[in-house]
C-alpha positions in Angstrom: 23.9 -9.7 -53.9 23.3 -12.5 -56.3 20.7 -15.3 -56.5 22.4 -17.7 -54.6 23.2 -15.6 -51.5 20.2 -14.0 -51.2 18.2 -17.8 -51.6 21.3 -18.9 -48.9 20.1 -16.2 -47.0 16.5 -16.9 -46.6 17.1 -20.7 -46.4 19.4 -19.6 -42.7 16.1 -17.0 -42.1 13.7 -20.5 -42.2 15.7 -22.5 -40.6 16.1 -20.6 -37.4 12.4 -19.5 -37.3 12.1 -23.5 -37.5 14.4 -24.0 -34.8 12.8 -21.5 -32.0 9.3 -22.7 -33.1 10.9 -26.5 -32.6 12.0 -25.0 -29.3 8.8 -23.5 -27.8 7.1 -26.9 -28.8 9.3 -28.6 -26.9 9.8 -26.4 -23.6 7.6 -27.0 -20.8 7.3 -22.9 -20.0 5.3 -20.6 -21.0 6.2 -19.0 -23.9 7.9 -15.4 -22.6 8.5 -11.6 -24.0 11.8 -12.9 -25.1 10.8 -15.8 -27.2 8.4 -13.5 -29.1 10.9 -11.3 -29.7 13.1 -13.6 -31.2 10.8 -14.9 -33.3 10.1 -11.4 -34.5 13.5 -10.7 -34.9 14.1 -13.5 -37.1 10.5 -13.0 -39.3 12.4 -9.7 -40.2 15.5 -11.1 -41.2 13.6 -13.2 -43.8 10.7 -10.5 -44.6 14.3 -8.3 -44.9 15.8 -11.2 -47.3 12.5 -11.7 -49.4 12.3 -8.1 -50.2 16.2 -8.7 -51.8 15.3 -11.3 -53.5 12.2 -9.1 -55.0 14.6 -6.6 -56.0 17.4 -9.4 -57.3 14.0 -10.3 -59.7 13.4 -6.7 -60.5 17.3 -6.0 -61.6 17.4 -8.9 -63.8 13.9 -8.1 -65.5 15.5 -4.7 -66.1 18.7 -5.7 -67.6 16.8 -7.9 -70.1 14.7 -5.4 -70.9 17.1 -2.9 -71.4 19.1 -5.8 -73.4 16.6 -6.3 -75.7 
């Protein structure tokens, strides 16, 4: 995946992590099981989208390195 999907990717990761925090702040109820795990499910997504941008870095270091 290149640079620009991968940043794409964690910018959709923020936003909804933005958008369910926006949405407990805003509910009257409690916050339940199911909110929690939403939230978790979409800290993965960008913890999963970080760790391709890590390895985006790591491949590029490489082929310059290897280039040189």
């Amino acid at each position: 995946m290149d640079k620009v999907s991968v940043l794409n990717q964690i910018k959709i990761a923020l936003e909804g992590l933005l958008s369910q925090t926006q949405q407990l702040e805003n509910g009257m109820h409690p916050v339940h099981q199911i909110d929690k795990d939403l939230m978790l499910e979409k800290t993965r997504a960008l913890y999963e989208q970080m760790l391709a941008l890590e390895d985006y870095r790591q491949e590029r270091s490489e082929e310059r390195r290897v280039g040189k």
